[in-house]
MDTraj code that builds the backbone (N, CA, C; nanometers):
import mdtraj as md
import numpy as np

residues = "UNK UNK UNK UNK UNK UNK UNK UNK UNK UNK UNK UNK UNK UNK UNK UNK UNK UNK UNK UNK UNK UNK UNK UNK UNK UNK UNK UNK UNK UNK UNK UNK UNK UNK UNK UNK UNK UNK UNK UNK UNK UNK UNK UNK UNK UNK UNK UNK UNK UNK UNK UNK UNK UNK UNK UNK UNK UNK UNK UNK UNK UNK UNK UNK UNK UNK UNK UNK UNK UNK UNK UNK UNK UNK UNK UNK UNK UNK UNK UNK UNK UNK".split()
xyz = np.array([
    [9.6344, 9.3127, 10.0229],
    [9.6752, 9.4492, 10.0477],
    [9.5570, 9.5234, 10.1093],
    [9.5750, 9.5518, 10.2213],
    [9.4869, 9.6782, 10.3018],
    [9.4912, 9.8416, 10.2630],
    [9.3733, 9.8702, 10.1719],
    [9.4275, 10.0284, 10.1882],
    [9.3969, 10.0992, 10.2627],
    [9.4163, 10.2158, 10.2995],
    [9.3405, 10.3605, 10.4067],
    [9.2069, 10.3534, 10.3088],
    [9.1542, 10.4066, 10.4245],
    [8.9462, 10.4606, 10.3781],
    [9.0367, 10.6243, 10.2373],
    [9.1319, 10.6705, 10.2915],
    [9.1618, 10.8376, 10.2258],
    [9.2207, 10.7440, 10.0731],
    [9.2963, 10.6887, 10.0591],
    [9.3080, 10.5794, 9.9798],
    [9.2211, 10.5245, 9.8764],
    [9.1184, 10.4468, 9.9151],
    [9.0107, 10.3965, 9.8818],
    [8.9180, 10.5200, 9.8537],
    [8.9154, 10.6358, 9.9313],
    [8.8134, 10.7253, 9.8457],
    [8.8895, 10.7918, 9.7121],
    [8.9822, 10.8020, 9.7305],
    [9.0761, 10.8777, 9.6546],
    [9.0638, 10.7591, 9.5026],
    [9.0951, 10.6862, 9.5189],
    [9.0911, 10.5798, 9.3612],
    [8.9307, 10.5947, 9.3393],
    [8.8198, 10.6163, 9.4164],
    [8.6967, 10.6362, 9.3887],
    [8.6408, 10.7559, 9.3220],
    [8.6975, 10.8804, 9.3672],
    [8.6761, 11.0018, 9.3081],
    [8.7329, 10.9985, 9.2104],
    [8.8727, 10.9067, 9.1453],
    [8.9379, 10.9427, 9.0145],
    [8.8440, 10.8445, 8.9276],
    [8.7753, 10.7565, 8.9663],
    [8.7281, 10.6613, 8.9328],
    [8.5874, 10.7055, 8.8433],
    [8.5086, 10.7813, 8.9274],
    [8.3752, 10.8432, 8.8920],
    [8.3936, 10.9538, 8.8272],
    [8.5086, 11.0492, 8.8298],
    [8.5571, 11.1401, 8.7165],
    [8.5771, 11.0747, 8.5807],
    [8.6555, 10.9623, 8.5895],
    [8.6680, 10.9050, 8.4960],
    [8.5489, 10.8869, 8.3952],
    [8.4428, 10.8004, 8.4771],
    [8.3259, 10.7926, 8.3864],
    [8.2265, 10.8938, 8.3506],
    [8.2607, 10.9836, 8.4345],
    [8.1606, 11.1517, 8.3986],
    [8.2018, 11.2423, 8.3371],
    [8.3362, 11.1721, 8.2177],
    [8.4086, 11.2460, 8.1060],
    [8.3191, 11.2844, 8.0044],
    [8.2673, 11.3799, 7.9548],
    [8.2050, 11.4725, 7.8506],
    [8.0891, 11.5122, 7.8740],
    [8.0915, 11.5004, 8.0034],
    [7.9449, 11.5227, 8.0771],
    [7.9465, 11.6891, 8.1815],
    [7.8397, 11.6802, 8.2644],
    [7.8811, 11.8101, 8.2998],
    [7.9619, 11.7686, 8.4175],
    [8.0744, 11.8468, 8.4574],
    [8.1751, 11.8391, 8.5901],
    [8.0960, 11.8307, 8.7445],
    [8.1059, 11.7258, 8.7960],
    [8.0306, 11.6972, 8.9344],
    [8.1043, 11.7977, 9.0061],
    [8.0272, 11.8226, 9.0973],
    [8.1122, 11.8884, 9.2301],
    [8.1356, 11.8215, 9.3596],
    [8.2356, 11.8579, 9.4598],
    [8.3069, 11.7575, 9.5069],
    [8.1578, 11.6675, 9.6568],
    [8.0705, 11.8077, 9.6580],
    [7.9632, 11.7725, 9.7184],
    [7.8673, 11.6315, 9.6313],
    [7.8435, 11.6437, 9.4913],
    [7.7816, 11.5562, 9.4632],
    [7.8638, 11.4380, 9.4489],
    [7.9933, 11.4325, 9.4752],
    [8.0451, 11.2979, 9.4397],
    [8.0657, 11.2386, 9.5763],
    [8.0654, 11.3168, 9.6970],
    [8.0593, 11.2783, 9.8082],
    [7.9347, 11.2061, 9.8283],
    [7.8376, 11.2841, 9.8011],
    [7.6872, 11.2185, 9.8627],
    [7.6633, 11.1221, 9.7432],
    [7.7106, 11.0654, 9.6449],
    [7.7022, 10.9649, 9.5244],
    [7.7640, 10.8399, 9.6021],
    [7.8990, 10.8580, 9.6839],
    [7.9907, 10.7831, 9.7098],
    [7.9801, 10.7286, 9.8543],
    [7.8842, 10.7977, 9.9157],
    [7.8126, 10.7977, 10.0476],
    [7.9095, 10.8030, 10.1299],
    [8.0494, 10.9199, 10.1070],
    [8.1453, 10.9452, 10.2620],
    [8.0887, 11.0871, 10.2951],
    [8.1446, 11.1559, 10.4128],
    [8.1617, 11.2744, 10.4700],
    [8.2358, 11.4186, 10.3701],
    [8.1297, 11.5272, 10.3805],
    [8.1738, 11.6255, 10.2451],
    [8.3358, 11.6239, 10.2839],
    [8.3768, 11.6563, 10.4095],
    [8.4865, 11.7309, 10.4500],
    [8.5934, 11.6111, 10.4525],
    [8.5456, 11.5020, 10.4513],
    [8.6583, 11.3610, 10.3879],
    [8.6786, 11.3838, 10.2020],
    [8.5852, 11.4119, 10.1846],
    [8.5674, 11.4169, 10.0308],
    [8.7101, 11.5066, 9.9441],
    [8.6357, 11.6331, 10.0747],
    [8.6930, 11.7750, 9.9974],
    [8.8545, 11.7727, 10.0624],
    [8.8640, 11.6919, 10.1504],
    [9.0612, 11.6669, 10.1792],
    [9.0814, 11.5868, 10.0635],
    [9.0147, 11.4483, 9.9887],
    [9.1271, 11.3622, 9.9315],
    [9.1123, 11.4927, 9.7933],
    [8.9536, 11.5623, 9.7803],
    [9.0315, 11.6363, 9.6328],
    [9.1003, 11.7300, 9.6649],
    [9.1575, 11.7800, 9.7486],
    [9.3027, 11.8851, 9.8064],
    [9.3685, 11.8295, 9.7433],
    [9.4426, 11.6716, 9.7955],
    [9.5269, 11.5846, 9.8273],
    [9.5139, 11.5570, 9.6188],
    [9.4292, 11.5079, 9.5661],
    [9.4148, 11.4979, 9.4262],
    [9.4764, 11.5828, 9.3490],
    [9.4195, 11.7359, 9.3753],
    [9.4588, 11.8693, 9.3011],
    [9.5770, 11.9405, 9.3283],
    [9.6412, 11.9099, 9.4310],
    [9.7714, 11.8930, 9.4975],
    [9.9071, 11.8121, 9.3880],
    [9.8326, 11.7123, 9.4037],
    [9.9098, 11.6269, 9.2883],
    [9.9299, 11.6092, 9.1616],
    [9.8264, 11.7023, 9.0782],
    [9.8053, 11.7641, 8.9498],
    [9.7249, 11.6463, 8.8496],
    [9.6277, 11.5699, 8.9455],
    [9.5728, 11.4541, 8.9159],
    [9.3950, 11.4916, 8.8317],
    [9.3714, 11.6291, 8.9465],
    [9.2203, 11.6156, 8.8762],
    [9.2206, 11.8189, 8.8867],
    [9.1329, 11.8619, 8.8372],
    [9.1276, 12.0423, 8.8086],
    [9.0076, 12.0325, 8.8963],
    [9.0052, 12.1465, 8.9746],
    [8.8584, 12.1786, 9.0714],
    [8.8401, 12.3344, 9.0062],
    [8.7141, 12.3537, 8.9732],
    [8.6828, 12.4800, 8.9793],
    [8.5691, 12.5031, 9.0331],
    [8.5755, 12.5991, 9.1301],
    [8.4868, 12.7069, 9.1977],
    [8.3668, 12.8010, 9.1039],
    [8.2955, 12.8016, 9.1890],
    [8.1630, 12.9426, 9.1481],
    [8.0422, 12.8142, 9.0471],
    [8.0215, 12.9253, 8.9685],
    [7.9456, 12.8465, 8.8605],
    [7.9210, 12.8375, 8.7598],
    [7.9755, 12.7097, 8.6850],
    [8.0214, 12.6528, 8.6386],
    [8.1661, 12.5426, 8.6494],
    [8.1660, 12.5799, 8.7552],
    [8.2955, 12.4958, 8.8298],
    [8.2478, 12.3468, 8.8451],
    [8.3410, 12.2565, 8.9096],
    [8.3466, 12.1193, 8.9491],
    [8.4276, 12.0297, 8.8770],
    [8.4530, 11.9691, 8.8997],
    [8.5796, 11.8757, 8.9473],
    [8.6303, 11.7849, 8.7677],
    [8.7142, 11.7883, 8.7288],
    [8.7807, 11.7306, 8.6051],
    [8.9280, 11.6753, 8.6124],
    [8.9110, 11.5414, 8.5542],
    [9.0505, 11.4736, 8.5170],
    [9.1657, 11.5829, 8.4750],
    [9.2766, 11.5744, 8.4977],
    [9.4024, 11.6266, 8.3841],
    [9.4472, 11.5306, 8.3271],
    [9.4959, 11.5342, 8.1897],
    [9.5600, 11.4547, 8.1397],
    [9.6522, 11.3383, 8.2478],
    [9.7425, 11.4076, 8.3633],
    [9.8390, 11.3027, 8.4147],
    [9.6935, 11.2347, 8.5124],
    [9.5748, 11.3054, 8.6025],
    [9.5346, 11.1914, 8.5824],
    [9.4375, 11.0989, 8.5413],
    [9.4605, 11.1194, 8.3783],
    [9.4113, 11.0259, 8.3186],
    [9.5066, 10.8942, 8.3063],
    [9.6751, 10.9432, 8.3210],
    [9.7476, 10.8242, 8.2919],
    [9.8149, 10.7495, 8.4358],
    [9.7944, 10.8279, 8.4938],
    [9.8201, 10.7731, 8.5930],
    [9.7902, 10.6183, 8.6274],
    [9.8997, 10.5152, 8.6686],
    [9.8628, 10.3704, 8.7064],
    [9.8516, 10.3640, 8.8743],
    [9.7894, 10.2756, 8.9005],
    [9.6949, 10.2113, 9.0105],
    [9.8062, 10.2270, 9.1228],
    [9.9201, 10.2182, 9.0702],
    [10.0236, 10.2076, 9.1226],
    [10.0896, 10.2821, 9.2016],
    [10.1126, 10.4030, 9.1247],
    [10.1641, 10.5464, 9.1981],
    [10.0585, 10.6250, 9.2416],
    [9.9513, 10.5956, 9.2262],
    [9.8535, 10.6411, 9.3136],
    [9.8469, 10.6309, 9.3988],
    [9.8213, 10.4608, 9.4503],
    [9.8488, 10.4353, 9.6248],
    [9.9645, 10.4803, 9.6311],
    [10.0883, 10.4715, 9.6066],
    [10.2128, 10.4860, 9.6895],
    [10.2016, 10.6270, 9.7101],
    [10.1558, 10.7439, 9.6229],
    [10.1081, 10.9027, 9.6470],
    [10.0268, 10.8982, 9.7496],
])
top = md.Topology()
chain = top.add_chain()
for i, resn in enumerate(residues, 1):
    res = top.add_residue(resn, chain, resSeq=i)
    for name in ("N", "CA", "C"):
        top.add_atom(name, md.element.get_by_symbol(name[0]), res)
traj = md.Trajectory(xyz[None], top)
């Protein structure tokens, strides 16, 4: 199975949220330059994420980027096909 690069970043950002649970909330800049793509590739798949009610973004400071429950449960599955 071939995925898209938007694809493949997208299971990556839920991926590194995942493990930066109780920690402080990355922002979508540091998970870009962690993940070594383009901010403005970054900041479409978390549109495309927060769109889908997969991860919470908050702005200003104290803001940055957190799982929601759906996606914490979310499978591998309906992700790609989303």
């Amino acid at each position: 199975m071939r995925l898209t690069r938007f694809t493949d970043v997208a299971l990556r950002v839920l991926m590194r949220l995942a493990v930066a649970e109780g920690t402080e909330a990355p922002t979508t800049r540091e998970v870009a330059a962690a993940m070594r793509v383009p901010y403005t590739h970054a900041a479409k798949v978390v549109a495309r994420l927060q769109h889908l009610g997969l991860l919470d973004a908050r702005r200003g400071r104290g803001g940055g980027l957190t799982l929601t429950s759906a996606g914490r449960d979310a499978s591998i599955g309906s992700l790609v096909r989303e």
